[in-house]
C-alpha positions, 0 to 999 in steps of 0.5 A: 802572847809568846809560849816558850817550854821550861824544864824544872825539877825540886831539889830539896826546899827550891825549885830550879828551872831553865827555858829549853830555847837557852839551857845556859841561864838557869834561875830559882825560887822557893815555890813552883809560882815563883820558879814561873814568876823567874823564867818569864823575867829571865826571858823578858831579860835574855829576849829584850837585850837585857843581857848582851850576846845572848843567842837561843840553842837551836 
């Protein structure tokens, strides 16, 4: 099982979020749950290759 850190915050009606090992791809979701469902797609996304060229912020 892999841990990685996020930022989030709520701006009006929608949660917004990033993971902090790439600040550069943010997602969304109208409830903190999906916020959480969104960052751990994006990173099974930006970690299994899914997006090319990608490479975590040291």
């Amino acid at each position: 099982m892999t841990t990685t850190r996020y930022v989030y915050w709520q701006d009006g009606e929608m949660w917004l979020g990033y993971l902090e090992d790439f600040p550069d791809y943010m997602t969304q979701g109208e409830t903190l749950e999906e916020l959480q469902e969104n960052l751990m797609d994006l990173y099974s996304d930006l970690t299994g290759g899914a997006i090319p060229g990608v490479r975590p912020h040291p």
